[in-house]
mmCIF file of the N, C-alpha and C atoms, coordinates in Angstrom:
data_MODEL
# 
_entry.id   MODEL 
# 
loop_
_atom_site.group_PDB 
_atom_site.id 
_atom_site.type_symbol 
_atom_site.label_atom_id 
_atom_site.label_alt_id 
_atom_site.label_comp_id 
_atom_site.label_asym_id 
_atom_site.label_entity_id 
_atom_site.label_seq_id 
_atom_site.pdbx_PDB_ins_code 
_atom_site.Cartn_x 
_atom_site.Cartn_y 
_atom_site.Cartn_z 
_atom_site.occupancy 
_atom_site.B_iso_or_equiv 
_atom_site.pdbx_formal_charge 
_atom_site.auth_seq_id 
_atom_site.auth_comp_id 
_atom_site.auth_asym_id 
_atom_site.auth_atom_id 
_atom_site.pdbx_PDB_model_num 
ATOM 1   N N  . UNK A 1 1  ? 42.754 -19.121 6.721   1.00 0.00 ? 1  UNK A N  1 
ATOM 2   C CA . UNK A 1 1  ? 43.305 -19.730 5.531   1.00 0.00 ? 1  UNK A CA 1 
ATOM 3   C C  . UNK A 1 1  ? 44.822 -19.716 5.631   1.00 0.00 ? 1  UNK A C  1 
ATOM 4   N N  . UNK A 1 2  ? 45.445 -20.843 5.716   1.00 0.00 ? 2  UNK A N  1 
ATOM 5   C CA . UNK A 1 2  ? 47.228 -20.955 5.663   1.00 0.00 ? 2  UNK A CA 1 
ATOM 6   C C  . UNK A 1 2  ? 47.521 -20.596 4.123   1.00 0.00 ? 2  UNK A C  1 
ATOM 7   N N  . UNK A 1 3  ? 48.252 -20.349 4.224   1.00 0.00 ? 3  UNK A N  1 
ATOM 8   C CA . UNK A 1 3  ? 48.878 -19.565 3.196   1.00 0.00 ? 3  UNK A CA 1 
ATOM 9   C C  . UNK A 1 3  ? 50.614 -20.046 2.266   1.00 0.00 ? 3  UNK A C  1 
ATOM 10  N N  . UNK A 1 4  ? 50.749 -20.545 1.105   1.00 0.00 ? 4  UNK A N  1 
ATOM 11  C CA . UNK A 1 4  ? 51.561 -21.250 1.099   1.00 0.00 ? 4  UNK A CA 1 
ATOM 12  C C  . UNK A 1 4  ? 51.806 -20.681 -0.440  1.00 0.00 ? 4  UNK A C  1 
ATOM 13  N N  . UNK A 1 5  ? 53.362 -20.525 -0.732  1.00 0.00 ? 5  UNK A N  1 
ATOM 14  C CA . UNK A 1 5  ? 53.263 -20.257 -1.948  1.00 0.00 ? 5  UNK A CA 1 
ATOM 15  C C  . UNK A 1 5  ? 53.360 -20.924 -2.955  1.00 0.00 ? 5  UNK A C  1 
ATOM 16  N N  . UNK A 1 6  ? 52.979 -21.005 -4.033  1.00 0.00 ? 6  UNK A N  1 
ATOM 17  C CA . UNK A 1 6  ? 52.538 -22.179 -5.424  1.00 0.00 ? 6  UNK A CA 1 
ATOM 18  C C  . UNK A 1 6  ? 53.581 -21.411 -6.697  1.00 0.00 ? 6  UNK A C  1 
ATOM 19  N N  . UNK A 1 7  ? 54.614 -20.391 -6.163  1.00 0.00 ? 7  UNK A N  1 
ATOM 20  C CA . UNK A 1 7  ? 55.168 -20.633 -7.371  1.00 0.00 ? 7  UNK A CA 1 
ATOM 21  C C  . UNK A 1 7  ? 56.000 -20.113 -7.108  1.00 0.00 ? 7  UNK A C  1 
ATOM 22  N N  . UNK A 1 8  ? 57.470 -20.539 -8.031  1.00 0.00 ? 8  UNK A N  1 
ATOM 23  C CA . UNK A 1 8  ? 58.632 -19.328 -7.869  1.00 0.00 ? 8  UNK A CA 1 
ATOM 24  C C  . UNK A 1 8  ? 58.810 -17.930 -7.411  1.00 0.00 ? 8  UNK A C  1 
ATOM 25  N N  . UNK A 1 9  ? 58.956 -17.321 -6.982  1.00 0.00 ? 9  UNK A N  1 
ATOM 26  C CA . UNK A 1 9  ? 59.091 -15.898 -6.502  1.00 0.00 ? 9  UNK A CA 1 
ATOM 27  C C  . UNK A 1 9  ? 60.599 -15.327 -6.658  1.00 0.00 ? 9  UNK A C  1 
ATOM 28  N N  . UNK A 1 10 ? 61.258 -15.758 -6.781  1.00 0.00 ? 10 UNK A N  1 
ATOM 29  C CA . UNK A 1 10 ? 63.096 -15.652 -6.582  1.00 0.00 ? 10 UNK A CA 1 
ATOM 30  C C  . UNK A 1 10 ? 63.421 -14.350 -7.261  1.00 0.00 ? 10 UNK A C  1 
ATOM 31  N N  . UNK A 1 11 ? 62.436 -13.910 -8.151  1.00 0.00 ? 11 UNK A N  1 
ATOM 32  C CA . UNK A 1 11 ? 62.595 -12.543 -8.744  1.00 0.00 ? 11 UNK A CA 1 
ATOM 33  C C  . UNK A 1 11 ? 62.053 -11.370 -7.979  1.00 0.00 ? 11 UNK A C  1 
ATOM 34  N N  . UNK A 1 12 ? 61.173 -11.960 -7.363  1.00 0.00 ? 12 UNK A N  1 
ATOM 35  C CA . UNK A 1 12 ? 60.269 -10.724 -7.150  1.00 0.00 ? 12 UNK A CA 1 
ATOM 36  C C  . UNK A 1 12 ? 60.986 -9.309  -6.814  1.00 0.00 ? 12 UNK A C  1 
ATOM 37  N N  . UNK A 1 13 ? 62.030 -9.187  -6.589  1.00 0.00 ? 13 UNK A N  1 
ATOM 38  C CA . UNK A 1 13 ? 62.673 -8.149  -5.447  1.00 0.00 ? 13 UNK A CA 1 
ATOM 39  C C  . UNK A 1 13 ? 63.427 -7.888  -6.096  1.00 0.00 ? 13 UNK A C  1 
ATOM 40  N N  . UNK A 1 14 ? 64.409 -9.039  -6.747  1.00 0.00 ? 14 UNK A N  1 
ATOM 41  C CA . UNK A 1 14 ? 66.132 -8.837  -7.110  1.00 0.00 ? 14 UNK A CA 1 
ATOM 42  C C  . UNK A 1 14 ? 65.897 -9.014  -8.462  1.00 0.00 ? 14 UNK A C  1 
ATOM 43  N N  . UNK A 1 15 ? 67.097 -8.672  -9.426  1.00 0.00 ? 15 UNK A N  1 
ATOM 44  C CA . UNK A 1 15 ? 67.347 -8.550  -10.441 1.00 0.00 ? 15 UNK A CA 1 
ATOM 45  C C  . UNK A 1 15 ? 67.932 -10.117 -10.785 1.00 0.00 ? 15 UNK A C  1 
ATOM 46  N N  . UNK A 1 16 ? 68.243 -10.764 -9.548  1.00 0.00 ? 16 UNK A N  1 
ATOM 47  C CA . UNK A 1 16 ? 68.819 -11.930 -10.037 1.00 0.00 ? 16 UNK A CA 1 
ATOM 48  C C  . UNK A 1 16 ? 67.817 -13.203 -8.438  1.00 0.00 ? 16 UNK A C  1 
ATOM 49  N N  . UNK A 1 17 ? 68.595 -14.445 -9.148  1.00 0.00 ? 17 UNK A N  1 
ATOM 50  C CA . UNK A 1 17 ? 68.106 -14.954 -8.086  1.00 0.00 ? 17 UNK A CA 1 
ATOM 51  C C  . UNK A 1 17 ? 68.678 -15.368 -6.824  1.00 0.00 ? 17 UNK A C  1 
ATOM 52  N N  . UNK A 1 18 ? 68.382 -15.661 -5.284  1.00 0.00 ? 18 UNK A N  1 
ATOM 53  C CA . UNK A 1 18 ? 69.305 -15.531 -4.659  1.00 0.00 ? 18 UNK A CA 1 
ATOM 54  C C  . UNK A 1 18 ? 69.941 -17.397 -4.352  1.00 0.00 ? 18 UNK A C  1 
ATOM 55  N N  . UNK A 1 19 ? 69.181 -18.150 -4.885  1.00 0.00 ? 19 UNK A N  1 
ATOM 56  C CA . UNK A 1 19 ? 69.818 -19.578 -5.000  1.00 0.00 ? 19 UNK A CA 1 
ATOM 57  C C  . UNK A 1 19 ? 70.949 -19.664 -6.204  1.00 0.00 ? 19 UNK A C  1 
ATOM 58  N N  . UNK A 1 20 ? 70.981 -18.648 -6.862  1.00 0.00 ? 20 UNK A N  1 
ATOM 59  C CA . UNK A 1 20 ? 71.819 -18.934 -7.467  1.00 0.00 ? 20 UNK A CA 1 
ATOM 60  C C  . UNK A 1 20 ? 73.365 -17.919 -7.387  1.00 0.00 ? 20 UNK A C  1 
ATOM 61  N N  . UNK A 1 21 ? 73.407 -17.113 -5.940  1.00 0.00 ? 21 UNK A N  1 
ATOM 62  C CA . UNK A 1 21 ? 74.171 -16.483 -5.573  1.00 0.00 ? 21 UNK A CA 1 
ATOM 63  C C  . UNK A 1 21 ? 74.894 -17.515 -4.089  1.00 0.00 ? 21 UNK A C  1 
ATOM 64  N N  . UNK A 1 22 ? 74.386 -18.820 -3.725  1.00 0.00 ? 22 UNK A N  1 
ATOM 65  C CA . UNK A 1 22 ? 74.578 -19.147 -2.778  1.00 0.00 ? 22 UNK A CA 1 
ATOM 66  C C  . UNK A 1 22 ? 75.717 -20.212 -3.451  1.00 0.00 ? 22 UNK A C  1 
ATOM 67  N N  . UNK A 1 23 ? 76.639 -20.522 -2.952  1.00 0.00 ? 23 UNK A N  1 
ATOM 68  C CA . UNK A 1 23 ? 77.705 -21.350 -3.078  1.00 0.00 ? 23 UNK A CA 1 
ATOM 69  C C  . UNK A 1 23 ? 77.524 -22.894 -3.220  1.00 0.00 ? 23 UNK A C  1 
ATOM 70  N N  . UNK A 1 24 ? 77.639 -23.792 -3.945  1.00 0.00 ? 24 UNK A N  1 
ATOM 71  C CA . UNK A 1 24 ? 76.923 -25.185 -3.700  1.00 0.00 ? 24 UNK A CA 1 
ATOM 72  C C  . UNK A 1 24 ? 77.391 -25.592 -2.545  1.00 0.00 ? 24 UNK A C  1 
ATOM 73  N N  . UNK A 1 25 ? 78.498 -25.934 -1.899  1.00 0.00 ? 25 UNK A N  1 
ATOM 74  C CA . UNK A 1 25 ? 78.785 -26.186 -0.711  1.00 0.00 ? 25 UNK A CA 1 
ATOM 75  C C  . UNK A 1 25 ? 78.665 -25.020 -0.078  1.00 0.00 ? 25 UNK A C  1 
ATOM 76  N N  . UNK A 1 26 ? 78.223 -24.265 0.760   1.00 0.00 ? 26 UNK A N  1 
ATOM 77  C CA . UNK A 1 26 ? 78.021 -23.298 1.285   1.00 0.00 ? 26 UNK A CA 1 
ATOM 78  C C  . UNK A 1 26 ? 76.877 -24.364 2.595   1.00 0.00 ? 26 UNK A C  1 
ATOM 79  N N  . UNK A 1 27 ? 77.378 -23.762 4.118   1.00 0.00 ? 27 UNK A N  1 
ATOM 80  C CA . UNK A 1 27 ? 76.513 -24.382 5.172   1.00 0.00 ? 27 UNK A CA 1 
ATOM 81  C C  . UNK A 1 27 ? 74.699 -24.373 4.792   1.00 0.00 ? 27 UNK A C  1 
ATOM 82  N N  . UNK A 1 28 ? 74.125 -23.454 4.451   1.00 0.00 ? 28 UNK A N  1 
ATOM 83  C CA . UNK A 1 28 ? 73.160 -23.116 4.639   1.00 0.00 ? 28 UNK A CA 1 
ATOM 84  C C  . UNK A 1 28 ? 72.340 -24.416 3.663   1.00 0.00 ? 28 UNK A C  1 
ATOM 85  N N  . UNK A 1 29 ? 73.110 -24.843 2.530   1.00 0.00 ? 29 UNK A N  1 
ATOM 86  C CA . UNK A 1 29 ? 72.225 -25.669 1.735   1.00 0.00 ? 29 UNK A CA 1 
ATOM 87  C C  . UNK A 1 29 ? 72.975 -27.030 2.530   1.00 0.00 ? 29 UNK A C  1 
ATOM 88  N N  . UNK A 1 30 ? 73.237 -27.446 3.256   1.00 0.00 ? 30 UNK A N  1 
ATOM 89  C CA . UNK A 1 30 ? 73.610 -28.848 4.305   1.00 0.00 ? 30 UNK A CA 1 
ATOM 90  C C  . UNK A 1 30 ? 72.534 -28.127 4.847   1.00 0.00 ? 30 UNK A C  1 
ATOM 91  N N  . UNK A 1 31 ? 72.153 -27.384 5.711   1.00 0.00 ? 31 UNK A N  1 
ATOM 92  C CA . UNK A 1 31 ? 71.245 -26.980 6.775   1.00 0.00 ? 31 UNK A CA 1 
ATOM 93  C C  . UNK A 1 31 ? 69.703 -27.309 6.452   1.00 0.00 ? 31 UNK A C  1 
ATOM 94  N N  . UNK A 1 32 ? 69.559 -26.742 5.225   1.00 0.00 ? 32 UNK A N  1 
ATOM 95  C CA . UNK A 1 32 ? 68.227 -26.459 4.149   1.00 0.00 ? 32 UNK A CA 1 
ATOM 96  C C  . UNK A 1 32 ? 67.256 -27.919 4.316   1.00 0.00 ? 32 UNK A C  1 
ATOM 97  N N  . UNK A 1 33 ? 68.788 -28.947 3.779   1.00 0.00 ? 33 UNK A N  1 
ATOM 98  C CA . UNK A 1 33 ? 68.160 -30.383 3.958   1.00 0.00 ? 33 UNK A CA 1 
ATOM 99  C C  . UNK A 1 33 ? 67.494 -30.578 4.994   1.00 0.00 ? 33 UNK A C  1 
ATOM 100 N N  . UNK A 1 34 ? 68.243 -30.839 6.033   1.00 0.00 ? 34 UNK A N  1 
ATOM 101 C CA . UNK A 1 34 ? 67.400 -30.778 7.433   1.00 0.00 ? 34 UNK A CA 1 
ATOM 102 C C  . UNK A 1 34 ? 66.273 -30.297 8.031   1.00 0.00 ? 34 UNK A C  1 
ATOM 103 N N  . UNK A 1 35 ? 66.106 -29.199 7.161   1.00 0.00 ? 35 UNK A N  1 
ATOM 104 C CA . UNK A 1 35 ? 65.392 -28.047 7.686   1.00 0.00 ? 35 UNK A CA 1 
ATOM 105 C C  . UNK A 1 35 ? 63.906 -28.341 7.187   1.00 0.00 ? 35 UNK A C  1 
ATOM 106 N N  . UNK A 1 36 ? 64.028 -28.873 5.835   1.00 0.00 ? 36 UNK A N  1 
ATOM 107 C CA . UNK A 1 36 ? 63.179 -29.004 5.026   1.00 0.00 ? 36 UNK A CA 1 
ATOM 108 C C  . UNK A 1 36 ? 62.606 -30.602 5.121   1.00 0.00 ? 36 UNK A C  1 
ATOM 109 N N  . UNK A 1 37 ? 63.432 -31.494 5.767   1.00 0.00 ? 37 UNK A N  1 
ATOM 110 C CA . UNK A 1 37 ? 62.734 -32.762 6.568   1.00 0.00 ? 37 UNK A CA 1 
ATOM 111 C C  . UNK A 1 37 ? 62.146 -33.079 8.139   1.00 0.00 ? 37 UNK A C  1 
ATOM 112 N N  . UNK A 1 38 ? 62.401 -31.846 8.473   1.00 0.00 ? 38 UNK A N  1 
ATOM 113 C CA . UNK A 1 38 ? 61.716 -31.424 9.799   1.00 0.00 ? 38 UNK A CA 1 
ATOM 114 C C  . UNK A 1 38 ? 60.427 -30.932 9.837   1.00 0.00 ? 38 UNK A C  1 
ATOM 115 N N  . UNK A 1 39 ? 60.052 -29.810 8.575   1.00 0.00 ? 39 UNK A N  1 
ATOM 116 C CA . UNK A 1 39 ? 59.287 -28.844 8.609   1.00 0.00 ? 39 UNK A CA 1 
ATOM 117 C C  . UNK A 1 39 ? 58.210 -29.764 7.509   1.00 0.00 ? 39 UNK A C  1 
ATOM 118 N N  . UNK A 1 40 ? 58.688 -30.959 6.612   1.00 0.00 ? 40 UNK A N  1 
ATOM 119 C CA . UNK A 1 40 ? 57.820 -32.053 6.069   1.00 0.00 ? 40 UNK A CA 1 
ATOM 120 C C  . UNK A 1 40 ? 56.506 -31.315 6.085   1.00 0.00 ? 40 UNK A C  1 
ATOM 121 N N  . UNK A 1 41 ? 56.028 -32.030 7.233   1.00 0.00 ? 41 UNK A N  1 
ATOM 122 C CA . UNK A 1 41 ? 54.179 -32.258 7.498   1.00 0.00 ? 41 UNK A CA 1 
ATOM 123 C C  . UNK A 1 41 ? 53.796 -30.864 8.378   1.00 0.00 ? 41 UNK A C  1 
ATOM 124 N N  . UNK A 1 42 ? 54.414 -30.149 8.770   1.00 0.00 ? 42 UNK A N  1 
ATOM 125 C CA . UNK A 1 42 ? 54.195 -28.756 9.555   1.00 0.00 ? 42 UNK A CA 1 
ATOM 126 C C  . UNK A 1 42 ? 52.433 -28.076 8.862   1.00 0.00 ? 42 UNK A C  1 
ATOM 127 N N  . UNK A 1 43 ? 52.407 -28.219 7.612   1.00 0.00 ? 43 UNK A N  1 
ATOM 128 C CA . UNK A 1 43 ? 51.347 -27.510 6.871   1.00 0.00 ? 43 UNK A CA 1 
ATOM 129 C C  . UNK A 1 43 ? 50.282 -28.671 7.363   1.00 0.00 ? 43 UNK A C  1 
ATOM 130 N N  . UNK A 1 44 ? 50.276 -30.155 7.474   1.00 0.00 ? 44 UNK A N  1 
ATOM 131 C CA . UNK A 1 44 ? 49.185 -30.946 7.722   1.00 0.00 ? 44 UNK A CA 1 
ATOM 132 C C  . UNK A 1 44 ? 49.074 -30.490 9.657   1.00 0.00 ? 44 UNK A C  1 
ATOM 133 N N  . UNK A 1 45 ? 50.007 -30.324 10.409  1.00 0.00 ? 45 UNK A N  1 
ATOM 134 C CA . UNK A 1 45 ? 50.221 -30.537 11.510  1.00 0.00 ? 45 UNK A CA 1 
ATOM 135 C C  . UNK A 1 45 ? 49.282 -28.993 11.734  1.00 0.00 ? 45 UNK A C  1 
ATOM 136 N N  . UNK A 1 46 ? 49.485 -28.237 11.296  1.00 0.00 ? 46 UNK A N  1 
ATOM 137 C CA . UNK A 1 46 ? 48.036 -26.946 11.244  1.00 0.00 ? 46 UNK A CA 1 
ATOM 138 C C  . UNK A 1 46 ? 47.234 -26.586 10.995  1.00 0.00 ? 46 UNK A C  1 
ATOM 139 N N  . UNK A 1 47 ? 46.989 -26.799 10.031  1.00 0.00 ? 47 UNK A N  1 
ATOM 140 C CA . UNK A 1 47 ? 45.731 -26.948 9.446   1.00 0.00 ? 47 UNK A CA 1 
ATOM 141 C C  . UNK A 1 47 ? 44.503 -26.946 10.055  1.00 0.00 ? 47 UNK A C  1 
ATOM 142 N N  . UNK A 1 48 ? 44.505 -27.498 10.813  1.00 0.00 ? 48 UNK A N  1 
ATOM 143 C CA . UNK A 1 48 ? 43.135 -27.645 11.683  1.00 0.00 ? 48 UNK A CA 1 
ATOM 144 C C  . UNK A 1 48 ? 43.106 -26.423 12.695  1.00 0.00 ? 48 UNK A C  1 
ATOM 145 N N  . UNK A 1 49 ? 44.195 -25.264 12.441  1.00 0.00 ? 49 UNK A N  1 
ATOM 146 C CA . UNK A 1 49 ? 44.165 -23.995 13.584  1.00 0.00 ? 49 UNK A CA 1 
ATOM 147 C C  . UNK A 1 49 ? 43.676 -22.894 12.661  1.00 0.00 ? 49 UNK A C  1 
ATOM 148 N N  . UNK A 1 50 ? 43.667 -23.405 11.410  1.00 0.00 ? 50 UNK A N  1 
ATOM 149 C CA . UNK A 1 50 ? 43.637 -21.948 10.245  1.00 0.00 ? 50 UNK A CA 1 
ATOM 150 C C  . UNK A 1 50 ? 42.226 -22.075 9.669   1.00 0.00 ? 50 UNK A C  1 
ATOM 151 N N  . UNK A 1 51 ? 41.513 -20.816 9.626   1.00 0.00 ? 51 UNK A N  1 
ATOM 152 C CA . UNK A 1 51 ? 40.256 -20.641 8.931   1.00 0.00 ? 51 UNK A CA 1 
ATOM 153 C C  . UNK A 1 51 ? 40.410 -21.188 7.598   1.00 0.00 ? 51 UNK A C  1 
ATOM 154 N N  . UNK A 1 52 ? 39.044 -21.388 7.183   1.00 0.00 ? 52 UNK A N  1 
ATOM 155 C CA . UNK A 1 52 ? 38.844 -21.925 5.337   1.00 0.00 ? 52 UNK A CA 1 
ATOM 156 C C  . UNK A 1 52 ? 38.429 -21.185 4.703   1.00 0.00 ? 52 UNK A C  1 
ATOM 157 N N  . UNK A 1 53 ? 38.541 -19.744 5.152   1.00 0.00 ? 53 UNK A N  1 
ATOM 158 C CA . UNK A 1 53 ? 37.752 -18.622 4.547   1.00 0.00 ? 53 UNK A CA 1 
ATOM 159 C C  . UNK A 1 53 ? 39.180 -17.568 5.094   1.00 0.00 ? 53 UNK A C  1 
ATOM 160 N N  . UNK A 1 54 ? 38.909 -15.987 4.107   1.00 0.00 ? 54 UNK A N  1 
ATOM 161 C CA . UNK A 1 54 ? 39.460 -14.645 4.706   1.00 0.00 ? 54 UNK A CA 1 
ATOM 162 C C  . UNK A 1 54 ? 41.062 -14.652 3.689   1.00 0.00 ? 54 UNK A C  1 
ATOM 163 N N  . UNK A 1 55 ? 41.479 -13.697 4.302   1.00 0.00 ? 55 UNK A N  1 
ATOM 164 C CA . UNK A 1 55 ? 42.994 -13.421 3.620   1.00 0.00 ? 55 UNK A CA 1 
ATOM 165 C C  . UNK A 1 55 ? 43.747 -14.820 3.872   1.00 0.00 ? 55 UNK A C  1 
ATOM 166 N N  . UNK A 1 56 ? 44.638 -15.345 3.148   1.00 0.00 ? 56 UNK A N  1 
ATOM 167 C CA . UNK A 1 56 ? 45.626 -16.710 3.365   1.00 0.00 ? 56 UNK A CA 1 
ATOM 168 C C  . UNK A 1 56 ? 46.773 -15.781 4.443   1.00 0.00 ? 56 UNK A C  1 
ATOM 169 N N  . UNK A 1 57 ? 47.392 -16.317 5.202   1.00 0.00 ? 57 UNK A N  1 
ATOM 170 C CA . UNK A 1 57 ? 48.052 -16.088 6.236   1.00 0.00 ? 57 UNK A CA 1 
ATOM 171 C C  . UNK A 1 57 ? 49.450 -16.140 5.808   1.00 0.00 ? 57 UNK A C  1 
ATOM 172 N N  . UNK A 1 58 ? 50.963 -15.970 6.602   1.00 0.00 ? 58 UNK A N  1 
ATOM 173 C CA . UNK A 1 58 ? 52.181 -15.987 5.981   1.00 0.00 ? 58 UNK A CA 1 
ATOM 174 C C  . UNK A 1 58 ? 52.021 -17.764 5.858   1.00 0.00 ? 58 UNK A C  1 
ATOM 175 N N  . UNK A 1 59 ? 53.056 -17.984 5.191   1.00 0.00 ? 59 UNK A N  1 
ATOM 176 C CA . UNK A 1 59 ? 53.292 -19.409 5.317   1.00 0.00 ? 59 UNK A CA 1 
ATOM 177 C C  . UNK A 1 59 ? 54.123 -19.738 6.883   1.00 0.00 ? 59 UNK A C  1 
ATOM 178 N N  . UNK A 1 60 ? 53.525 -20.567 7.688   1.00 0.00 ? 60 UNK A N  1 
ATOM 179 C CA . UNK A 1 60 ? 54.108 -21.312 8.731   1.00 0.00 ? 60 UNK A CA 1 
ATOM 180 C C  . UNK A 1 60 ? 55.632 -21.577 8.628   1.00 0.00 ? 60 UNK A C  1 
ATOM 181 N N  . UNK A 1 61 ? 55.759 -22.051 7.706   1.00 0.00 ? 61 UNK A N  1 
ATOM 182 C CA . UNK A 1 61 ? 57.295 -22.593 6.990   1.00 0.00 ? 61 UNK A CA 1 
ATOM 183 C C  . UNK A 1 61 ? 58.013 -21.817 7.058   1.00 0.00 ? 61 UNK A C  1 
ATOM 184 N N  . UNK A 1 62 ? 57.646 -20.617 6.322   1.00 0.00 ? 62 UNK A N  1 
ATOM 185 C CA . UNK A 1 62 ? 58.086 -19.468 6.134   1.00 0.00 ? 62 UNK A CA 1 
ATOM 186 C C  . UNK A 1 62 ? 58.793 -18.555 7.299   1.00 0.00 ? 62 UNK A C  1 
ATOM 187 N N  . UNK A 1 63 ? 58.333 -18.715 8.140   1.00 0.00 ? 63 UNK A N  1 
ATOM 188 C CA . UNK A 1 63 ? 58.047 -18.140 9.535   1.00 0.00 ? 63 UNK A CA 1 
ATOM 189 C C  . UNK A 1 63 ? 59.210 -18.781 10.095  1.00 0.00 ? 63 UNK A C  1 
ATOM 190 N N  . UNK A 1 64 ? 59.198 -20.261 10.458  1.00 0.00 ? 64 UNK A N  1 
ATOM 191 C CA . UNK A 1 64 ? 59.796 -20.555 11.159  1.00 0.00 ? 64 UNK A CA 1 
ATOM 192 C C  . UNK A 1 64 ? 61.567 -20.952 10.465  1.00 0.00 ? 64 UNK A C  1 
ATOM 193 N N  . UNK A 1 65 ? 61.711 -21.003 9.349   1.00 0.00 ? 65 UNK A N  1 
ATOM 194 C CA . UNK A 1 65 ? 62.840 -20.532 8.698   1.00 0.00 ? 65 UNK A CA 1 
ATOM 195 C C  . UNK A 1 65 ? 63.420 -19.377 8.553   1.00 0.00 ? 65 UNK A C  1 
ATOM 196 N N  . UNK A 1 66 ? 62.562 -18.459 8.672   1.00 0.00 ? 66 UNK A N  1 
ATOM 197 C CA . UNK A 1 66 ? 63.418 -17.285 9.032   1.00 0.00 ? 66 UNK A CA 1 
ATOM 198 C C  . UNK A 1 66 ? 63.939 -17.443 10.257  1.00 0.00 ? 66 UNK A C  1 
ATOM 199 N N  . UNK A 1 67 ? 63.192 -17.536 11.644  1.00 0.00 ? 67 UNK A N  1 
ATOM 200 C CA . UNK A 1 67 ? 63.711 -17.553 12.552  1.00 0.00 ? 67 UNK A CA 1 
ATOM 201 C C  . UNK A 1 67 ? 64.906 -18.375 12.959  1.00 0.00 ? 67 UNK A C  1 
ATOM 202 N N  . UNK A 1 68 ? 64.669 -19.737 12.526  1.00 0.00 ? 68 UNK A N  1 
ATOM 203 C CA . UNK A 1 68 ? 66.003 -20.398 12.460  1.00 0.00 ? 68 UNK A CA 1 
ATOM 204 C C  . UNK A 1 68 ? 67.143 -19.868 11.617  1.00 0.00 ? 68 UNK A C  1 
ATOM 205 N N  . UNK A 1 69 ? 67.174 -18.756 11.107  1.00 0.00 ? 69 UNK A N  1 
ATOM 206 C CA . UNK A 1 69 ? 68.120 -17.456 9.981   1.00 0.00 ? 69 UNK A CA 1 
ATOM 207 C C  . UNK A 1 69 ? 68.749 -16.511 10.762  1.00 0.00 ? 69 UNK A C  1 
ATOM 208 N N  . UNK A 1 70 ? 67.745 -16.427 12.066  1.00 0.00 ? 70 UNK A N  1 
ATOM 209 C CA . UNK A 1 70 ? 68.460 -15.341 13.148  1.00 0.00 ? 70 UNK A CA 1 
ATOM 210 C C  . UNK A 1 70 ? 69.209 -15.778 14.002  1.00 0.00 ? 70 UNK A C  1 
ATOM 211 N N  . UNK A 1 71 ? 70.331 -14.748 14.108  1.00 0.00 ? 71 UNK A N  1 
ATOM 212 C CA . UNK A 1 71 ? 71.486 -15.030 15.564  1.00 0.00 ? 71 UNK A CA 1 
ATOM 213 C C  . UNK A 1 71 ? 70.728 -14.928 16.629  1.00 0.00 ? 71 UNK A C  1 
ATOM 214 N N  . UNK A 1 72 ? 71.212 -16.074 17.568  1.00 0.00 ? 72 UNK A N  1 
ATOM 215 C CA . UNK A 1 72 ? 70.330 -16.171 18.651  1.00 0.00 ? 72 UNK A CA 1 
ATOM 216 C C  . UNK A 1 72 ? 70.627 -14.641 19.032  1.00 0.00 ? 72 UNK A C  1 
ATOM 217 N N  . UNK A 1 73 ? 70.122 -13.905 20.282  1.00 0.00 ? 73 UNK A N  1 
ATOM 218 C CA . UNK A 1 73 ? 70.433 -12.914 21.087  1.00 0.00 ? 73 UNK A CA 1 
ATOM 219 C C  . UNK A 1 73 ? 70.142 -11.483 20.352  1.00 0.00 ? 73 UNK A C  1 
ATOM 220 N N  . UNK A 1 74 ? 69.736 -11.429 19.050  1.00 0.00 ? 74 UNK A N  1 
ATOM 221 C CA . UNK A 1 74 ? 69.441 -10.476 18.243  1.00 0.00 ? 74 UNK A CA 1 
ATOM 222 C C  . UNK A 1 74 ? 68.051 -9.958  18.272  1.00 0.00 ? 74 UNK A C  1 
ATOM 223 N N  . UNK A 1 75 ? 68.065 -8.487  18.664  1.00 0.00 ? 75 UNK A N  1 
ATOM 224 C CA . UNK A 1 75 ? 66.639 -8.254  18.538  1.00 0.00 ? 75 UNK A CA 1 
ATOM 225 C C  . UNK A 1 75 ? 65.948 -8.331  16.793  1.00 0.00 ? 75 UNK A C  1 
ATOM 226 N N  . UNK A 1 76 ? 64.987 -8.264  16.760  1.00 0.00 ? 76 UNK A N  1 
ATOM 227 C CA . UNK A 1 76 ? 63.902 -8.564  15.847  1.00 0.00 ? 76 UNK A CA 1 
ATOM 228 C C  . UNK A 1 76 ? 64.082 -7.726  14.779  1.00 0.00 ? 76 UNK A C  1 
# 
């Protein structure tokens, strides 16, 4: 089962939220765009690898945005 989240979370952790600590011009939301028209259809493009049954899995998306978050050459 892929796993995808269906609702705000921005609290869960912090006392505040962190989109609204990010700068409007700030790189990361130019980046976001991109990021987020690349990664489009990623959930149709798997689907067919993920069970329909069991625990839902991290989100794919999820996954691969973080990693694009890390300095190259950095361990884990």
């Amino acid at each position: 089962m892929m796993g995808r989240q269906r609702r705000e979370q921005g609290k869960l952790f912090y006392e505040f939220r962190l989109d609204d600590r990010i700068l409007q011009n700030h790189l990361l939301r130019r980046i976001d765009v991109f990021v987020t028209a690349a990664l489009a259809d990623l959930h149709q493009e798997l689907e067919p690898y993920y069970s329909d049954f069991g625990r839902p899995s991290v989100d794919p998306e999820g996954i691969v945005r973080v990693n694009w978050l890390e300095p190259p050459g950095e361990d884990p």
